[in-house]
Structure formats: structure tokens, C-alpha cells
C-alpha positions in Angstrom: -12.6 5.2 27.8 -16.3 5.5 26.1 -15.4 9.1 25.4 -12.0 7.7 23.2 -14.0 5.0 21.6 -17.3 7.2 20.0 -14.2 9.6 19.2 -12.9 7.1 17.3 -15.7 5.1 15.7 -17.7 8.6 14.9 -14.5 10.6 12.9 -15.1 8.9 9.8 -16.9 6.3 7.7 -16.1 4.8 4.7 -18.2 2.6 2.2 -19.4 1.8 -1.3 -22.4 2.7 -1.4 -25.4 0.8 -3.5 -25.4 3.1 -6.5 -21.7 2.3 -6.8 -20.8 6.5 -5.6 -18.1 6.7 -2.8 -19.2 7.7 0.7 -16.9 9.7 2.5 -18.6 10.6 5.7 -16.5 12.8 8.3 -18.8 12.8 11.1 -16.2 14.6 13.9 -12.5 15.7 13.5 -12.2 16.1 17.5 -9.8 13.1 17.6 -8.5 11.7 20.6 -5.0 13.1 21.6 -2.1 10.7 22.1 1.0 11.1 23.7 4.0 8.4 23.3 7.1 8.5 25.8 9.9 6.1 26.2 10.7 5.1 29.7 14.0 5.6 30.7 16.2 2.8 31.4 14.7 1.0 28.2 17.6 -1.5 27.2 18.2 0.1 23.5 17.5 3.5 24.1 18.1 4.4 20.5 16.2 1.5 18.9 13.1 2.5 20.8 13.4 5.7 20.2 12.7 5.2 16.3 9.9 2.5 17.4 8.4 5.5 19.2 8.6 7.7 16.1 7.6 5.1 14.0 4.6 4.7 16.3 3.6 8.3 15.9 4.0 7.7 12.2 1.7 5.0 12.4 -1.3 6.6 14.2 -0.9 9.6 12.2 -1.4 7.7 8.8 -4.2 5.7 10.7 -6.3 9.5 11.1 -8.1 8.1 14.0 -5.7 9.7 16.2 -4.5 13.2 17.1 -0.9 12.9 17.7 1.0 15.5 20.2 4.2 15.7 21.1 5.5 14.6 24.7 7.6 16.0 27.2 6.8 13.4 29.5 9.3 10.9 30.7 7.5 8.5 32.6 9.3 5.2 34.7 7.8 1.8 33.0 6.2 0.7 36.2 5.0 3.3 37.7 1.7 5.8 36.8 2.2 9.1 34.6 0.5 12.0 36.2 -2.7 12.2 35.0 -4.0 15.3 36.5 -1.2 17.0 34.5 -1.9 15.0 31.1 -5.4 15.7 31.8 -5.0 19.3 31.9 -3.3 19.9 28.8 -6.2 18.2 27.5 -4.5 14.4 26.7 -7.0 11.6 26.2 -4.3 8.5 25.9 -0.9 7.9 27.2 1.2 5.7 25.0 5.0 4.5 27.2 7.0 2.3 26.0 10.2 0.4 27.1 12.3 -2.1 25.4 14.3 -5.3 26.6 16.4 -8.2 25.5 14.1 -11.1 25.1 14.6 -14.4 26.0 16.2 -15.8 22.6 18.5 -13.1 21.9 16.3 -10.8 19.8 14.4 -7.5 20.4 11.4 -6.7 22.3 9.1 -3.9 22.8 6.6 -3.8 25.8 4.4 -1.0 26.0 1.1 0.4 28.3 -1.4 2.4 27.2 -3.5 4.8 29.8 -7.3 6.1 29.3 -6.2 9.5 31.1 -10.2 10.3 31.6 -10.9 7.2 33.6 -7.0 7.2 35.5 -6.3 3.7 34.4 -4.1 1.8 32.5 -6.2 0.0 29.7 -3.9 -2.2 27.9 -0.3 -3.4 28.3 1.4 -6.4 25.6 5.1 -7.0 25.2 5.8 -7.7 21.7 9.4 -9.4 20.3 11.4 -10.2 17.2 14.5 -12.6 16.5 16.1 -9.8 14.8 16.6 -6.2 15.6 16.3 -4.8 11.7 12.6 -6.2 12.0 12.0 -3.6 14.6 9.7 -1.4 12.2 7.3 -3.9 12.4 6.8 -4.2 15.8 6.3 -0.6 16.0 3.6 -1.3 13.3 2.0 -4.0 15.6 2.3 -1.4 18.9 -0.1 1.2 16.4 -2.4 -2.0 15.3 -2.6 -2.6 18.9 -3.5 0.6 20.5 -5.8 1.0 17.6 -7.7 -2.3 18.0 -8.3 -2.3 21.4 -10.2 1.1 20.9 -11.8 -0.5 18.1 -11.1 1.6 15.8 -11.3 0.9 11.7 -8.5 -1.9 10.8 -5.1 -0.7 10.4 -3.8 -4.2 9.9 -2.2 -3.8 6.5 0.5 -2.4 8.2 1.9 -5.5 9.1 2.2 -6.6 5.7 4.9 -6.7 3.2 5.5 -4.1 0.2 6.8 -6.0 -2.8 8.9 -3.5 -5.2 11.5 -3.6 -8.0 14.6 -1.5 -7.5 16.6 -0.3 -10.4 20.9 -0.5 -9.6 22.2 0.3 -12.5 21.6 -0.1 -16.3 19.7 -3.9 -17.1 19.9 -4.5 -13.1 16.9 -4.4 -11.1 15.8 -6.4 -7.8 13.0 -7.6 -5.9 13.2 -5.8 -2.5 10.6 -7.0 0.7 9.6 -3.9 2.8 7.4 -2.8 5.1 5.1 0.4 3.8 7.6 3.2 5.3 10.6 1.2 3.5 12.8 1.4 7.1 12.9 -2.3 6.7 14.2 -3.6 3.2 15.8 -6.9 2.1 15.8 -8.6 -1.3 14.6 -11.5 -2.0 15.8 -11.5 -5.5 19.1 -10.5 -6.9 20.8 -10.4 -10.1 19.8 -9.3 -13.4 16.8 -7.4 -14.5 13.9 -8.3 -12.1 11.0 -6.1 -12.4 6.9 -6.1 -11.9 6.6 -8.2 -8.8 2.9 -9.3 -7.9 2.0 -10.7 -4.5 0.1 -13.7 -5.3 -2.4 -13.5 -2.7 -3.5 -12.1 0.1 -1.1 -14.0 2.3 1.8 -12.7 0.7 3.8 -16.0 0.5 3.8 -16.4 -3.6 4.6 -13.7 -6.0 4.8 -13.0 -9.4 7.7 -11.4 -11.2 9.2 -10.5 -15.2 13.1 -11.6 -15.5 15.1 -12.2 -18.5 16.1 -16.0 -19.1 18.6 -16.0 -21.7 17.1 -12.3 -22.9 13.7 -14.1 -23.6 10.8 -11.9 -20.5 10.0 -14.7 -18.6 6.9 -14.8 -15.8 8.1 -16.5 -12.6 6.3 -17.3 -9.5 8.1 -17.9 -6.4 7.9 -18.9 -3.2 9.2 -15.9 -0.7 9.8 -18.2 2.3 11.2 -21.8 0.5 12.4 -19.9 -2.9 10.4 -22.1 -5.2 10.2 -21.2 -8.7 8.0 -22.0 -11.4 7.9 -20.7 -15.0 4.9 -19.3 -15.7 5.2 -17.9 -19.4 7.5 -16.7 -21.9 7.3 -13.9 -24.4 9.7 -12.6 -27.0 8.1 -9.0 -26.6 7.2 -8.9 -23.2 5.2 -10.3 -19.8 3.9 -9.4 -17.2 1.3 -10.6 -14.4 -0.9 -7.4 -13.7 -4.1 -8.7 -11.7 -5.1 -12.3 -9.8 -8.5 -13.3 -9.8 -10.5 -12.9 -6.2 -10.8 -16.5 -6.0 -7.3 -16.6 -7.1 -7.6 -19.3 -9.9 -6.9 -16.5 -12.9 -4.4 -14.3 -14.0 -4.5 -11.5 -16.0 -0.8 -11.6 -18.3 0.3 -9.0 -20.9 2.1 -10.5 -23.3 3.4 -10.3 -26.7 4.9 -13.5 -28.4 4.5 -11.9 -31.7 6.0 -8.5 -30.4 1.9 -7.6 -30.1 0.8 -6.9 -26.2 -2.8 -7.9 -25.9 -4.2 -8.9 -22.4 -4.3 -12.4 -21.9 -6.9 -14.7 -19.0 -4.5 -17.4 -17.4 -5.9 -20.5 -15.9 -3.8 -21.3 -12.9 -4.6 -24.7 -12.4 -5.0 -25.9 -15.6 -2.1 -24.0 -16.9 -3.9 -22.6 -19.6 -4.6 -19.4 -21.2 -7.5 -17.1 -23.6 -6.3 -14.0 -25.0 -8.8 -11.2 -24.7 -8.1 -8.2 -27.0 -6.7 -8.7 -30.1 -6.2 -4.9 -31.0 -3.1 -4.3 -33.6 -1.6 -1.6 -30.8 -0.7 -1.3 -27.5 -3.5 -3.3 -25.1 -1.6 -3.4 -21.1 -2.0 -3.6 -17.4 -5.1 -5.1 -17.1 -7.2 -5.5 -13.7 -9.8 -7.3 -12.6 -13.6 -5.0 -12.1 -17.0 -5.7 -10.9 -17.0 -8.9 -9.6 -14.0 -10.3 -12.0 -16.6 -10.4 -14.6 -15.3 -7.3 -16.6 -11.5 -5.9 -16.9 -10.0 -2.6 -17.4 -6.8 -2.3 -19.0 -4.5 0.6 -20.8 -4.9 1.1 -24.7 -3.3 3.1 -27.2 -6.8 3.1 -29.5 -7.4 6.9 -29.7 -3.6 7.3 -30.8 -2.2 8.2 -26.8 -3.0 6.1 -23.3 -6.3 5.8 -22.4 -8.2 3.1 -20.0 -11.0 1.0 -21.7 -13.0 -1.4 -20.1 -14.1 -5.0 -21.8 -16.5 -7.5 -20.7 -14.6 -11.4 -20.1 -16.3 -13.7 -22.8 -18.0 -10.0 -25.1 -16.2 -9.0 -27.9 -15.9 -5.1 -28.3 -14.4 -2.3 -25.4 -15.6 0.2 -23.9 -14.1 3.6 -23.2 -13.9 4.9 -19.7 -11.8 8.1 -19.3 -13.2 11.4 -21.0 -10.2 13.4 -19.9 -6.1 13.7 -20.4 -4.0 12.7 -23.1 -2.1 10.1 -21.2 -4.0 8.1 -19.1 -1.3 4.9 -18.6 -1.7 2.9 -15.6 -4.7 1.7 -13.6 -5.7 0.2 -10.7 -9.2 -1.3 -9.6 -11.1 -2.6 -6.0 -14.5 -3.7 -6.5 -16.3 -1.1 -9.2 -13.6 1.5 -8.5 -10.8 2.5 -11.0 -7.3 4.7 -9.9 -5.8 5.6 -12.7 -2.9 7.6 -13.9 -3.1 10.8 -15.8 -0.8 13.5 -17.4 -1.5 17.1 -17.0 0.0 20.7 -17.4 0.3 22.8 -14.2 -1.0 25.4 -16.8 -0.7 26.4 -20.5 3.5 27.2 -20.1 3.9 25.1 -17.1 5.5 21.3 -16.9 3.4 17.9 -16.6 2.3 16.4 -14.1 1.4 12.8 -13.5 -1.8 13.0 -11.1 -4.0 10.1 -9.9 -7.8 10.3 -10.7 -10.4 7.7 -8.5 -13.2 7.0 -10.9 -16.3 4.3 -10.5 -17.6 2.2 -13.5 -21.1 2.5 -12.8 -21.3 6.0 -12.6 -20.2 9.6 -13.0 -18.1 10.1 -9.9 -15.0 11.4 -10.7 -12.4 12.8 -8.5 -8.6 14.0 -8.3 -6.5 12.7 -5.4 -2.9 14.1 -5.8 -2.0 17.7 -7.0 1.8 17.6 -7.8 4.6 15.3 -8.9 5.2 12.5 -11.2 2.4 10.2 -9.4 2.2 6.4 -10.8 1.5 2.5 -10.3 -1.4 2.9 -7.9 -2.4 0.2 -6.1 -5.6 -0.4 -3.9 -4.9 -1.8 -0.5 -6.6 -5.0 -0.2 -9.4 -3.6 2.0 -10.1 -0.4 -0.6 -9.4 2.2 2.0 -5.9 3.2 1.1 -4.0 3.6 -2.2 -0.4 3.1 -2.3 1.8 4.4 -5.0 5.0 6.3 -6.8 5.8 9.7 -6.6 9.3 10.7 -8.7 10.3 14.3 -7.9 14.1 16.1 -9.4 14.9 12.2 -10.0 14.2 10.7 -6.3 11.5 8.4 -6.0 9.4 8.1 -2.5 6.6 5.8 -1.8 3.2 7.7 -1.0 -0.1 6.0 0.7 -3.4 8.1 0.2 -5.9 7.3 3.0 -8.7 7.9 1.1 -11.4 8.2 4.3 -9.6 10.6 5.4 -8.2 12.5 2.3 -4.8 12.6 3.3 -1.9 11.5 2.0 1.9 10.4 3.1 5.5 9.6 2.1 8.3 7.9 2.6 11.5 8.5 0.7 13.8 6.1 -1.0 17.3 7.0 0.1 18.8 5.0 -2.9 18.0 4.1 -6.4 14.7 4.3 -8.1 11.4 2.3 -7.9 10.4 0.3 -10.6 6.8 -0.9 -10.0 5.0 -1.9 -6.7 2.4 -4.0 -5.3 1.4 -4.5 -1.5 
């Protein structure tokens, strides 16, 4: 087992590093290698069977783990062989069974083996009340396995998505997921719905844009009780872009006067300070360094570009030197992802690629290659960045690890993602 763990804890580091310039340290890329069976006799052979795939997915996206496939089929109470596992040069034995728990719903139960030291090192049983939940106890299985070798926090996959889905013309809802969308379910129907925003990290409250009587109209809501308060209404438009890390401000875009500027909301006193007052096109504002500064989209130089403006200073400050549509942004700490348009080459098509930048210096670098790539979103923690990618008209979900410089998808089998937060 001490060989899995400096495996695990010496692949990679990441970190922001004093002078504000990202570290990204791959110290070994000799990763432990996993294999995951499903015991026979597991009670919904089929179920677990996309747990165990889901699983693979998991530890995959994680990049602490080398994933192999498995030929083994190993009974859930008894030992796999571990002089053959050994020999093919297997470091961790993932089985895992399934059962009918004691209310009526699903549940997993799983064992992990340290094939080196012969001995089972961990063994949980994990249930839901309802069998479409079942991605996330797959999720919780990878978090798991992960943990117990203490291995960087994969925790976020536990957590809600929050997205808008487009149906058809003026129709749009607000769909729950978890990060591979194999679980969805709305949580708000009917008319146009669009730019949800999780209202903290606990993911109970969110923010949203509908249309009351065709006036935009900020809600918040409740995901569990279905509470809804007005937040603000704009003849032009709204939308809530950023919350605050103490989370008592808001950053709004909003145009009563058919002008967007960015606006500072106080949620508790119910107040609100607009901050630009530029006769063009000021959006999407984010939080930066601290909360004390904000970055936001501006149509200034006559296209998109990202500008940066200090909370209670007057004048902006330009941050991108490159592209000639630079039109949405996302920020952790003094870090800015931001979306720009490019030609493959001087005949070829655009492309929408994402660009991770730092305000306090000159680091600059490209993380996607391809594809109509928008919305970014940091992860909560800094390490990941989730976001759109539309190719021939489909839209999938992608997640860019960024300690490990990889990235992932996960289709959308039907209609087309609006905007996305996690």
C-alpha cells in the first residue's frame, strides 16, 4: 500500500504560486494500475455494470489512476488471485456487487485490494432511494477509493451541474445533473429559463433569467423547497454572473435603459451600485483578486474583449492583447479563463478556444485546440474547468483537469446547452 500512496501523492502537484504564475509540477506518470470487476450474482447485473463503467470514468478524469481493463470475474466474498493480478503488473483490485437495500432503493457495495501487500484495504456499501441516482454512487465509489489512498480531492464529483437546455424556440429549462449528464431532471419548466447560477457552494439556492410577462426577470430559488424570490427586473436584460466569496454580493448585468453595464448587488440589504457606465456593451462580470477587482466582457475596442476594473476606481483596464472576440470569462483567485475566436489558418473556419491567463502577470496559455469551446467555469477548488463544446450542432459538456492537462466529454443526446455553472 506505501508504494500506491507515494504513487499517488508524487504524480502531480498543483498550486498558485506567490508570484501569481501557475505551477504545474508532474513529478511521476507511473500511476498505479486499477482493475474494476463486477461480481457475479450482483442483484442488477446491468445497473452495476454502468456503475462499474462509470467508475472507470471517474478515476480516469481523477489522473491519479492508471485504468486497465479486467478480465477478471471475481465472487464478492471471496479473494481475487493475487499472484495472477500481480503478475500482469496490477497494483489495486476494484469488485463490486450490488443489492436491494433495506428501503426499496439501490445499493452498491464494493472492496478494494492493495495487490502488493495481498490484502483487502477497504470495503463500504453505499445506497440510494432511487435507482436513476445510481451515477452518483458510482461517483462516491471513485471519491472513495480515491480518498482512502489520499489522493488530491475528487469530491466535486458529487455535486450538482446546473445548466439551461433549449427545447424549442422561446423554451428553455433548468436541468440538475451530475458532471457526465447520465443523471438529469429539471427543476424548472416552462418558458424561457436560461443562465442558472448556483448560489453557493452548497448548491441549495440558485440564480436564474426568466421572462415575467416578457420583462428578464432575476430569480432565486430554492432547489429543495422551490422558494422564489425576485431579485431584479430589466427591460433589456439580467443576468447574475458572479457571487461574492463571502457570498453577500452579486455581480448583475443589466440594462433598464436597454444599456448593459455591470452592476454590485447587496444581498442583504437589497441594494445595488452600478460599476461601468460605458455607452456599449459592458457583460459577464466575475469576481478577481480577493473580490476587490472584477473582470468583465466589453465591446470598447469595437469587438469582445475582457477588461478588468477596480470596485470603488473609476477607469478599466485592458487585459487580453490577442483575438478579435474574446466574449466570455471566468475567474478563481487571480486567474482568468476566457473565451476566444480564432482561424484554424488564413482559409480555414473559426474556432472558439479557451485561454487561462493570470492578472498579475504574463502567463498565458491555450487549453483547448478545436471546436466551438464556451462558458468556462472554474471548479470551486481551481483545479478543473468545466465548459461547452458545440461541434456540427451537438453540444457536449467538457471538464479540463488542468494538473493534469487533460481534458474530457460527455455528450448531450438531446437539445442544446445554453449556459452552465457547477
Amino acid at each position: 500500500m506505501k508504494k500506491i500512496l507515494f504513487l499517488i501523492i508524487a504524480f502531480a502537484t498543483f498550486s498558485f504560486a506567490a508570484d501569481a504564475e501557475l505551477d504545474i509540477v508532474k513529478k511521476s506518470t507511473n500511476l498505479p494500475k486499477i482493475e474494476i470487476s463486477v461480481a457475479p450474482g450482483a442483484m442488477n447485473l446491468s445497473l452495476t455494470t454502468k456503475v462499474k463503467k462509470l467508475v472507470e470514468k471517474d478515476l480516469k478524469v481523477s489522473g491519479h489512476f492508471d485504468v486497465v481493463d479486467s478480465s477478471e470475474v471475481v465472487e464478492f466474498n471471496k479473494l481475487p488471485n493475487m499472484l495472477a493480478l500481480s503478475n500482469k503488473g496490477t497494483d489495486l483490485f476494484l469488485n463490486i456487487s450490488s443489492n436491494v437495500s433495506s428501503f426499496g432503493g439501490y445499493s452498491i457495495e464494493f472492496k478494494l485490494f492493495d495487490i502488493n501487500s495481498k490484502q483487502q484495504i477497504l470495503a463500504k456499501t453505499l445506497t440510494t432511494s432511487r435507482e436513476n441516482r445510481y451515477p452518483f454512487l458510482a461517483h462516491r465509489v471513485a471519491i472513495a477509493v480515491n480518498k482512502h489512498l489520499k489522493a488530491p480531492s475528487i469530491d466535486w464529483m458529487d455535486k450538482f451541474v446546473i445548466f439551461s437546455l433549449y427545447k424549442q424556440a422561446k423554451k428553455a429549462d433548468i436541468i440538475i445533473a451530475d458532471y457526465t449528464l447520465t443523471f438529469q431532471q429539471p427543476v424548472i419548466k416552462g418558458g424561457l429559463n436560461i443562465f442558472p447560477k448556483w448560489a453557493d457552494k452548497k448548491k441549495g439556492d440558485f440564480y436564474y433569467t426568466t421572462y415575467d410577462k416578457g420583462i428578464p426577470t432575476l430569480m432565486k430559488t430554492n432547489l429543495y423547497t422551490r422558494k422564489r424570490e425576485v431579485i431584479m427586473k430589466s427591460e433589456g436584460m439580467v443576468v447574475a454572473s458572479d457571487v461574492s466569496y463571502d457570498k453577500k454580493k452579486l455581480l448583475i448585468t443589466a440594462s433598464p435603459n436597454y444599456q448593459p453595464d455591470i452592476y454590485l448587488y447587496d444581498i442583504q440589504r437589497k441594494t445595488k451600485m452600478r460599476l461601468t457606465t460605458y455607452k456599449g456593451i459592458d457583460v459577464g462580470a466575475h469576481f478577481v483578486e480577493d473580490d476587490s477587482k472584477i473582470v468583465f466582457v466589453s465591446d470598447r475596442l469595437g469587438y469582445p474583449n475582457i477588461f478588468a476594473k477596480k470596485i470603488g476606481n473609476r477607469g478599466v483596464e485592458r487585459l487580453v492583447y490577442h483575438g478579435r472576440n474574446n466574449s466570455s470569462a471566468t475567474t478563481f483567485k487571480d486567474y482568468v479563463v476566457y473565451t476566444s475566436r480564432e482561424r484554424d489558418n488564413e482559409f480555414g473556419n473559426y474556432t472558439f478556444n479557451l485561454f487561462l491567463m493570470s492578472t498579475k502577470s504574463d502567463f498565458l496559455e491555450r487549453l483547448t485546440a478545436s471546436g466551438s469551446n464556451q462558458f468556462p467555469k472554474f471548479s470551486q477548488d481551481g483545479e478543473s474547468i468545466i465548459f461547452l463544446k458545440n461541434i456540427n450542432d451537438k453540444s457536449s459538456i467538457g471538464i479540463i483537469r488542468l494538473n493534469q492537462g487533460k481534458s474530457f466529454l460527455s455528450p448531450l443526446k438531446n437539445g442544446k446547452i445554453q449556459s452552465i455553472d457547477w
